[in-house]
N, C-alpha and C positions, 0 to 999 in steps of 0.2 A: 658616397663621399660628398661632404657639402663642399659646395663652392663658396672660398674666402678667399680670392682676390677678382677686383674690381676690372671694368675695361680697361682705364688707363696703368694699371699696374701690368696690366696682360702686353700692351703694346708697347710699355717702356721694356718691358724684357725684352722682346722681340724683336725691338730697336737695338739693345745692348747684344744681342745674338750674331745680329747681320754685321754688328760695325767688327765683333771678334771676326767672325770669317771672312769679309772683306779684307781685314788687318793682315791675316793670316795667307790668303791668297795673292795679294800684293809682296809678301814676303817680309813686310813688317815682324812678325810674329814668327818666330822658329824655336827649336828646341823643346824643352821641358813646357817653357812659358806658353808657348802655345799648345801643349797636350793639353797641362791644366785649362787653361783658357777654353780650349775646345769642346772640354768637357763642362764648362761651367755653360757655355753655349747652348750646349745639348740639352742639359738640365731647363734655364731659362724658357727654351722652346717649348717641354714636354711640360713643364707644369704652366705655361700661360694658355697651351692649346685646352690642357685639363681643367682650367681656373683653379686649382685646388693647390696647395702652397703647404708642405711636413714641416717646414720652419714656423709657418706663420700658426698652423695647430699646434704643435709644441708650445710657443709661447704664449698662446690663449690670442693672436692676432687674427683681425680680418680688415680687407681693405676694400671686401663687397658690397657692406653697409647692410643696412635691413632690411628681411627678406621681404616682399611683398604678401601683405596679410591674405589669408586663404577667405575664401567668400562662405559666407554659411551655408548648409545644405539646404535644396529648398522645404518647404513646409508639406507634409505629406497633404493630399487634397481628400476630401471626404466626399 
């Protein structure tokens, strides 16, 4: 699985995760709104820990940038 999302895409999730469960634990958040919510959470968390994003492959997105070039092999010696 390649990784297409970047560190700062990974931390705003994960920012957006805490502030739902926080919301939700304060009691902000109840009902439906907070199951959805809870589960968007859950989501956020499991793909920032993966770096890997089904939306953002689906849409041909990446916000990892470019991969770092592989080095060439070295030159066999004689």
């Amino acid at each position: 699985m390649e990784k297409n999302m970047a560190m700062a895409d990974r931390v705003i999730r994960a920012v957006i995760a805490v502030v739902i469960v926080v919301l939700y634990f304060t009691g902000v958040l109840n009902g439906t709104l907070a199951l959805i919510l809870g589960i968007v959470a859950v989501v956020f968390l499991l793909t920032g820990i993966i770096s890997f994003c089904p939306i953002y492959k689906l849409f041909g997105l990446s916000t990892a940038g470019p991969e770092a070039p592989q080095a060439p092999p070295p030159a066999p010696q004689a």
